[in-house]
N, C-alpha and C positions, 0 to 999 in steps of 0.2 A: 156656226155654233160657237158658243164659249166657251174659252177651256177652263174647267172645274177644279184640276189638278195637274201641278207640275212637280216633278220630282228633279231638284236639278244637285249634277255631283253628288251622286251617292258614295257613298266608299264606307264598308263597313266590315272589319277586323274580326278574324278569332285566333286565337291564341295557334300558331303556323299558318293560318290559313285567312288569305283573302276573299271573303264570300263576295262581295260587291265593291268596284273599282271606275265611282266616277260614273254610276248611271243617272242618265238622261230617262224622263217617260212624260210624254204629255199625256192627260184625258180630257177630251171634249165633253161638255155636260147631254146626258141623253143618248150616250154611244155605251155599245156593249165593244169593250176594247178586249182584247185575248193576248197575255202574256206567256209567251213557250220557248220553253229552251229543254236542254238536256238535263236530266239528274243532275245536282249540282251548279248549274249556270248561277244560281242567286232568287230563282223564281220567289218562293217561300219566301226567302229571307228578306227580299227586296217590300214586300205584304207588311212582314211582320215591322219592319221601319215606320212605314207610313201609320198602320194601326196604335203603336207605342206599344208594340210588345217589347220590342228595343227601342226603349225611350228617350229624349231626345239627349246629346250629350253622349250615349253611346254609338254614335256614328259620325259621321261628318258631311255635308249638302245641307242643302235646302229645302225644303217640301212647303209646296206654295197650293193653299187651296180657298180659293174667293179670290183669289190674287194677295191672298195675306199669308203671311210668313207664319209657318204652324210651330210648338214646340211640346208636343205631345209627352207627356210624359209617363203616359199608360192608356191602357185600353178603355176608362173610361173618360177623359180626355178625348180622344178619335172619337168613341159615341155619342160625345155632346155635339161633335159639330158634324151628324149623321154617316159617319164612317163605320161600316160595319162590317165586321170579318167573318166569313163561315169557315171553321179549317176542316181538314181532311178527315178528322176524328171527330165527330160529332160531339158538340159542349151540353150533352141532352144528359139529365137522371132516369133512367128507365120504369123505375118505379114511381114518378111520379106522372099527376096526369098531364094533358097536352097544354089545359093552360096556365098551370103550373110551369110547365118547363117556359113558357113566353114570355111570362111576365115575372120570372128569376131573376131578382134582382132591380126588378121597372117594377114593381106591385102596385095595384089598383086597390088604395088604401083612406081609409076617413081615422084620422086622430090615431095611426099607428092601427087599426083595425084594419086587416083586406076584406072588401066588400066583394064576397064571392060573387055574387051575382052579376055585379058589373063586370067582374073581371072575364066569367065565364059568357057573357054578352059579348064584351070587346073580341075574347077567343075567336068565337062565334063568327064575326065580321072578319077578322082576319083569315081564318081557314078556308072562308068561303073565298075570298080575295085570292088565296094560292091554290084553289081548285079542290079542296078538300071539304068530304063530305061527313069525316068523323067526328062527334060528340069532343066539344072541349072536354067532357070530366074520362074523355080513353085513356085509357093509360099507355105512354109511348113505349112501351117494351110491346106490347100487340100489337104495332103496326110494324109494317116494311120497313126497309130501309128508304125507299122514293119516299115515303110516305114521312119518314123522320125529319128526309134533307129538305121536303116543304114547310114541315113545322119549323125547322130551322129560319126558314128563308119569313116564313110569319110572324116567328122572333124577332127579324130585323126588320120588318116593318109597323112593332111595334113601337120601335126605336125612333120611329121615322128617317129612316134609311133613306140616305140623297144620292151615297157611292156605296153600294154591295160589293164586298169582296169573296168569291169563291175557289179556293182550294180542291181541286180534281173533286169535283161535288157529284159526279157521274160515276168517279171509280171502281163504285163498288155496286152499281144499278145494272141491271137488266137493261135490254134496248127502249121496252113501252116508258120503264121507268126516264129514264133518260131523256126522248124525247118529251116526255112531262115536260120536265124542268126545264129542257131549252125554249116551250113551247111559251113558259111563265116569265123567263127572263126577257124574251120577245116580248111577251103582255107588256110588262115591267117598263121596259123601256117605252113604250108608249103611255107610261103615266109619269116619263119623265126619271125614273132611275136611271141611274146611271152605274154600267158594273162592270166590274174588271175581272173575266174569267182564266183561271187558271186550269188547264189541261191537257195532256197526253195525245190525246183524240180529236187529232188533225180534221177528221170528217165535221165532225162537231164544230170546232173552231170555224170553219169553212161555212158552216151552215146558219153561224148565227154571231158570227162577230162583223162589225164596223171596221175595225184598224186592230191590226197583232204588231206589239212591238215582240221582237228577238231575243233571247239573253244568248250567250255563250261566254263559259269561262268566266264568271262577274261580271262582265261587259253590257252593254245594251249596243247589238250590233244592226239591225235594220226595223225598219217603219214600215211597215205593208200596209196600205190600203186597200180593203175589200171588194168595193162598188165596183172595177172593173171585174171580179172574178180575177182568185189566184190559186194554183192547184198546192197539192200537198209535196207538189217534188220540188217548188219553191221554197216554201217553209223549211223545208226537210235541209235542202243544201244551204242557209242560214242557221239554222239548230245547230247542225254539225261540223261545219266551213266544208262539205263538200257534196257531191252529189251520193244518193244511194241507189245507182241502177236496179239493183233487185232488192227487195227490203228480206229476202230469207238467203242464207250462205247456201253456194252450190252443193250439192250430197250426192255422190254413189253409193247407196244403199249395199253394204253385205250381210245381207239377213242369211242367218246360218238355218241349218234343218232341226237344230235342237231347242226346245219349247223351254224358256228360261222360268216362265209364271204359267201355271194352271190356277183356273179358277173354279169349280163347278157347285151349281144349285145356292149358291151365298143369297140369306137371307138374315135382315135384318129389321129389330123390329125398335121404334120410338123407344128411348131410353124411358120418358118420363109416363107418354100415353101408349099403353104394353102393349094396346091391342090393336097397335096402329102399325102397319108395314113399311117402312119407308125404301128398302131395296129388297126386292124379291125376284128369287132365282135365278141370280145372274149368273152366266158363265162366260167366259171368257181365255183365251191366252195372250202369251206375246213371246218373240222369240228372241233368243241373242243374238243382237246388233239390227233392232227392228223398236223403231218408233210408233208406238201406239196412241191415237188420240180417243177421248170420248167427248164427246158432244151432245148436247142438252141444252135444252131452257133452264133460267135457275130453278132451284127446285127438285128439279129433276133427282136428285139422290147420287150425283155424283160423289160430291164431296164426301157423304156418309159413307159411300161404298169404301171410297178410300182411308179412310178412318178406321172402318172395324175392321181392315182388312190387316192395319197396322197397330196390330199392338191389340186389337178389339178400343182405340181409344173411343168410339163411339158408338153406340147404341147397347140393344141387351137380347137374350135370347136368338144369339148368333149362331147360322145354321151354316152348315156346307164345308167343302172343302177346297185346301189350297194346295198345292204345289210347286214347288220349288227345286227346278234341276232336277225332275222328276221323281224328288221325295218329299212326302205329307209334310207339311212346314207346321213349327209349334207358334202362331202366331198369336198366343193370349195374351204377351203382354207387350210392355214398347221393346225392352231391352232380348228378350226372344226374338220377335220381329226380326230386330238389327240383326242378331246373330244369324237369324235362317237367310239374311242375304236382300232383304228387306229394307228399305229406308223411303220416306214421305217428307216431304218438301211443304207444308202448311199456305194454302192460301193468305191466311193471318200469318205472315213475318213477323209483326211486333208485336203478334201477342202470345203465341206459341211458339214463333222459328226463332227469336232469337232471346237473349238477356241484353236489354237495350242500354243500361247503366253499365253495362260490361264494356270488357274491351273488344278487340278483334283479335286479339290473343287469347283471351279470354272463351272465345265462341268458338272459333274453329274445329279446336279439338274435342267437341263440348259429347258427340255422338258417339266415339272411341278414347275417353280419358284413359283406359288402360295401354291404350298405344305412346302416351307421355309421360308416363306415373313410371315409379321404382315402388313396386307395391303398391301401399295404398296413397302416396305423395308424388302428385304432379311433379314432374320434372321441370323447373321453369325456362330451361337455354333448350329442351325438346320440346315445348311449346311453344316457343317465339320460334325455334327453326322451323315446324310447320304451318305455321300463320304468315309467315313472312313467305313460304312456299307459295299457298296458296294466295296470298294478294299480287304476288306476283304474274301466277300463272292464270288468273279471272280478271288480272286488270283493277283492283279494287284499288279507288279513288282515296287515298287518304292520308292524314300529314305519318302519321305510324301507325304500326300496328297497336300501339295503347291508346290510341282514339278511338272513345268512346261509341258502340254503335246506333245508338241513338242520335249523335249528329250527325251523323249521313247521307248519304241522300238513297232515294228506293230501291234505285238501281243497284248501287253500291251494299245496301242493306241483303240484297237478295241475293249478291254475288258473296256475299258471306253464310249467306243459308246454305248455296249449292255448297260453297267449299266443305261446309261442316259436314255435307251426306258423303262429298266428294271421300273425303279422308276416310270416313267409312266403311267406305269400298265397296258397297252393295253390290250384287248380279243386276236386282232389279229396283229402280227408281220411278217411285211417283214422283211427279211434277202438277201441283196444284194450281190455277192459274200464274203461274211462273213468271209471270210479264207485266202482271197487272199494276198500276200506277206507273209503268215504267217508260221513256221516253224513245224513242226511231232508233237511237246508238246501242241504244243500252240494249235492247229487244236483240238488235243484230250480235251482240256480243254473246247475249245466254243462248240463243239460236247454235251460233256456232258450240257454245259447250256442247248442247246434246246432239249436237252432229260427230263432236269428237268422241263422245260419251259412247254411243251407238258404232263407230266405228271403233271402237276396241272390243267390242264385245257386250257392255252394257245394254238390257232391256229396259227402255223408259216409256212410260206411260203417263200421257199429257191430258190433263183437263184444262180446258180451255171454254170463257165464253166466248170468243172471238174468233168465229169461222175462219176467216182467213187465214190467221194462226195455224188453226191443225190443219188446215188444206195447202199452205205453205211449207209446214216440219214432219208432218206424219209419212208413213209406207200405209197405213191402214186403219181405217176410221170405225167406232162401234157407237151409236145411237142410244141414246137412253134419255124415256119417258115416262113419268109417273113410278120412279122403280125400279124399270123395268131396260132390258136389253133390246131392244126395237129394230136394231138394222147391222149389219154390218158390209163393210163396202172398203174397197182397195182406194188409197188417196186419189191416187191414176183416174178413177170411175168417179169419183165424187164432187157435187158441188154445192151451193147451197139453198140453193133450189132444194135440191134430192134429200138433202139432211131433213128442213126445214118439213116437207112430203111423207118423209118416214114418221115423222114426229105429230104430224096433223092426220094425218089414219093409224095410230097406233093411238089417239086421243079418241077420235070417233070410237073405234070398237071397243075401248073401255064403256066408253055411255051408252 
């Protein structure tokens, strides 16, 4: 094969910090290649170089592709010569329709006029191309998210897409959704794309990449070749420079006799469609110093349960009752919540957990400001001493604490979310997918918080879509399908078969 693109000495600067240091990356034209490293290694940033998001002049190497020397000096530059980027936040308007959002910016035009017809023809052809059976005129806020990252991916083959680049493009999909996509970048590469997948999700990389270069630390540290088969505990001790015999920290569980969360008959109904039920009659506990997980298909009314439970932030005509250290909790609004002893961890970090333009002095103390203030006025040396605490004590990657969290990296991002609930000081913590976009290290490092968490006494309750996750951290797993409380089962007893079992006959006797 040829190789399509070379990245030679990369090295790219932020102000304390070296994101990229002299990276090397070949791609062969017609290979789906996989770049992984840890939070931080350069992954993103090394993308955003070649694309001209950092455009040329702001970095220093080379990037050779046709075997000619590129000098891209923004992103539509890299699209003339078919380099196209998907990032991790989809570049999609909601309210407009499907081939609208494709042809933003590439319009299918006579004389400054767009020629709907054609346009929504060309649509047409494209969606069917990435497996999609939806009407160009749908409007993309109605479909899934699988469903948005294909119109995504049909955007860049309007472009005429030679090198597709994808940014953890799975993140946020369900398993059917997921292997979609991989099934299409397979297609893909059989007509000759060529893409450079960016991912967490070692299975996945294993399943559908050609060659994974390594990052670590800015670095580009190894070259793997796929064709003979190479497992995940390879990747794993290149990601990290070492090996990770267990991917969950050891736990001796000391679950007390005393019930930390009662939950009983909690129902909740569609904020917008009133007559629609999305969690009904869940009950549930969890005790202090006792890991709870729930498990679910997406959909399922996790997320919701745990919303209205804090603060009421989500839904309406909320029924049932809560408990807290064995008194009725005033849970109506967020800041009641916190006080009854209550704190929630947002699946969405960047759009609800954190102030991203902020600092990390800024965030920490963001969930107990009265614990920093003299009154009504922040104290600013009792805010930098607890943000400096907790970066310390979570491990959080960064030049200071007035580094902004928005340049981050996920990992790092999240370990500023726990700190903020940390400071808090909740009895009881939700944990929302808590690991999601997050890399082998990093998983292992918020693992171990709520092992630490759990053994002081803290009661944490995990949502997670990733079996393995709550079969790895929990003491006790509870099932929920359509709504509804479906199973519950001791970690010890569970697997995911049985999850998977409770959830396919608790679907039948709905129908």
């Amino acid at each position: 094969m040829a190789t399509l693109l070379e990245m030679r000495d990369i090295t790219k600067e932020f102000p304390g910090v070296k994101a990229l240091d002299r990276v090397n990356l070949k791609v062969e034209e017609g290979e789906i290649h996989a770049l992984v490293g840890e939070n931080g290694a350069g992954k993103s940033t090394l993308m955003k170089v070649l694309s001209g998001v950092y455009p040329h002049g702001s970095y220093s190497g080379d990037i050779l592709y046709d075997g000619e020397v590129q000098s891209f000096r923004g992103i539509r530059d890299s699209e003339s010569r078919g380099i196209i980027i998907i990032h991790q936040e989809l570049a999609l308007i909601p309210l407009l329709s499907v081939a609208e959002n494709i042809f933003m910016g590439n319009e299918r035009a006579k004389r400054g006029i767009i020629d709907w017809r054609r346009t929504e023809m060309r649509a047409a052809d494209l969606l069917a191309r990435v497996g999609l059976k939806e009407s160009p005129k749908a409007t993309v806020a109605d479909l899934g998210l699988g469903k948005q990252q294909l119109v995504e991916i049909a955007k860049a083959l309007s472009k005429d897409v030679r090198l597709l680049i994808l940014d953890e493009p799975t993140s946020s999909l369900n398993e059917q959704d997921s292997d979609k996509l991989l099934a299409l970048l397979a297609e893909l590469r059989k007509q000759g794309v060529t893409s450079i997948l960016i991912s967490h999700k070692l299975n996945e990389i294993r399943q559908v990449a050609d060659t994974i270069t390594v990052l670590r630390d800015g670095g580009a540290v190894a070259r793997l070749d796929c064709e003979g088969g190479i497992s995940e505990d390879d990747i794993i001790r290149d990601m990290v420079g070492r090996s990770l015999n267990d991917r969950y920290p050891e736990r001796d569980p000391q679950i007390r006799e005393e019930v930390a969360m009662e939950v009983s008959g909690w129902t909740v109904h569609h904020p917008v469609q009133t007559d629609r039920v999305v969690v009904r009659d869940v009950s549930f506990h969890v005790r202090h110093g006792e890991v709870v997980g729930i498990a679910g298909l997406m959909g399922a009314g996790r997320t919701e349960l745990a919303m209205s439970l804090f603060g009421r932030s989500w839904g309406r005509d909320i029924t049932g009752t809560a408990k807290i250290n064995g008194h009725v909790a005033d849970l109506s609004t967020v800041r009641s919540a916190i006080n009854a002893g209550l704190a929630y961890a947002t699946e969405d970090r960047k759009t609800y957990g954190l102030v991203l333009d902020d600092t990390i002095r800024r965030n920490v103390p963001l969930a107990k400001l009265d614990a920093v203030a003299d009154g009504v006025v922040v104290n600013g040396a009792r805010e930098a001493e607890v943000a400096e605490r907790y970066r310390g004590r979570l491990n959080i990657k960064s030049s200071s604490i007035e580094q902004e969290t928005v340049n981050l990296s996920g990992g790092n991002q999240q370990k500023v979310v726990l700190s903020k609930w940390l400071f808090a000081d909740p009895d009881v913590l939700i944990l929302d997918e808590p690991t999601r976009g997050i890399d082998v290290g990093a998983k292992f490092e918020i693992y171990t918080v709520i092992r630490d968490l759990a053994a002081s006494g803290k009661a944490i309750i995990v949502i997670s879509s990733e079996m393995p996750e709550l079969l790895g951290i929990t003491d006790r797993l509870y099932v929920m399908n359509e709504g509804r409380f479906v199973g519950e089962m001791p970690t010890a007893e569970a697997s995911q078969e049985k999850i998977m079992a409770r959830i396919i006959k608790s679907g039948d006797r709905v129908k």
